[in-house]
C-alpha positions as CSV (number, residue, x, y, z in Angstrom):
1,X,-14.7,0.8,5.3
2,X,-13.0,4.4,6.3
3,X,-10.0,5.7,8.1
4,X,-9.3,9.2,9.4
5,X,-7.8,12.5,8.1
6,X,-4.5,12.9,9.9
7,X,-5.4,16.8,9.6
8,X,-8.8,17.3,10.2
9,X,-9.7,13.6,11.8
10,X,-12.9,13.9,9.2
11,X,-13.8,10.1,8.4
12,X,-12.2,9.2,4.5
13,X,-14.3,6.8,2.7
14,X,-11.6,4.2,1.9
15,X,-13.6,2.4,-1.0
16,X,-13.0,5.9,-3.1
17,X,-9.1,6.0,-3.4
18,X,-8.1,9.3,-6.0
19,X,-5.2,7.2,-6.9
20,X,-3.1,3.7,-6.6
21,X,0.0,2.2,-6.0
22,X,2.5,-0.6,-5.3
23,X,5.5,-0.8,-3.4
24,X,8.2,-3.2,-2.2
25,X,8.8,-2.8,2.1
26,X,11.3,-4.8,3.6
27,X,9.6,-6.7,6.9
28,X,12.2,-5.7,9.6
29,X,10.0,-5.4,12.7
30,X,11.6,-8.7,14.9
31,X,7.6,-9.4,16.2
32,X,6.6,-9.6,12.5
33,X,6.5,-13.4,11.7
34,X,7.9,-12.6,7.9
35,X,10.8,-10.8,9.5
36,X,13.3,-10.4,6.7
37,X,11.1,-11.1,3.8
38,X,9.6,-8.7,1.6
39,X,6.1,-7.1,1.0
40,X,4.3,-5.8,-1.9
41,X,2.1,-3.5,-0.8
42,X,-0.8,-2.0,-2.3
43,X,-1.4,1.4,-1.2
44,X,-4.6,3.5,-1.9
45,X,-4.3,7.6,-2.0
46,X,-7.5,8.5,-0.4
47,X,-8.7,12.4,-0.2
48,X,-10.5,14.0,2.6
49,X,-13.8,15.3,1.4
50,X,-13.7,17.9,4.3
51,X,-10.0,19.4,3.9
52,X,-8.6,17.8,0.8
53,X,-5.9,16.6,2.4
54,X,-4.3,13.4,0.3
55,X,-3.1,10.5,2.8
56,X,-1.6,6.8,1.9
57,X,-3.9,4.3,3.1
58,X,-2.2,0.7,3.3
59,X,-4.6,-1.9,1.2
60,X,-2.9,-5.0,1.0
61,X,0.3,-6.3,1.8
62,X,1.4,-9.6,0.7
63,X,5.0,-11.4,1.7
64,X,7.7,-12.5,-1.0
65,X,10.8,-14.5,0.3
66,X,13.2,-12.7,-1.6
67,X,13.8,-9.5,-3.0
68,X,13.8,-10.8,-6.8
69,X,10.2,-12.4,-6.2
70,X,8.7,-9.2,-4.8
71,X,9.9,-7.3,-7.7
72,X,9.1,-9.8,-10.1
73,X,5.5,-9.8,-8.9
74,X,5.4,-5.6,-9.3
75,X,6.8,-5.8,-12.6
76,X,4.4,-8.6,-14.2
77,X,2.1,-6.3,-15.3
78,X,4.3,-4.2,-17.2
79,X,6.3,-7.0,-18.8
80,X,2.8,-9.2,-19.8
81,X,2.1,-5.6,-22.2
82,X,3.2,-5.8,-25.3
């Protein structure tokens, strides 16, 4: 699995990410069938080996009815540490 540099178009190895994140998007494209729900995406920061050029690179997404259950799922991790 890769995807391209938006600078240099070099091919990014997307099973290397330099870093990780989540975030919560609402779904507000109408031809989206979870229109008006929200996702929790995970989001890998991949680096071009040829330019080093640091792009987002959209891992997973997954669909929460409500706001409260898409934070809810972000924040678990945190809250399970103690």
């Amino acid at each position: 699995m890769s995807a391209r540099c938006r600078k240099c178009t070099a091919d990014v190895p997307a099973d290397h990410p330099v870093d990780a994140f989540e975030r919560i998007r609402l779904a507000d494209d109408p031809a989206d069938p979870n229109c008006g729900h929200f996702y929790v995406e995970s989001i890998y920061v991949l680096q071009c080996p040829a330019c080093q050029h640091r792009q987002e690179y959209p891992h997973r997404a997954t669909p929460y009815a409500t706001l409260r259950q898409a934070q809810k799922e972000v924040d678990g991790p945190e809250l399970g540490k103690g």
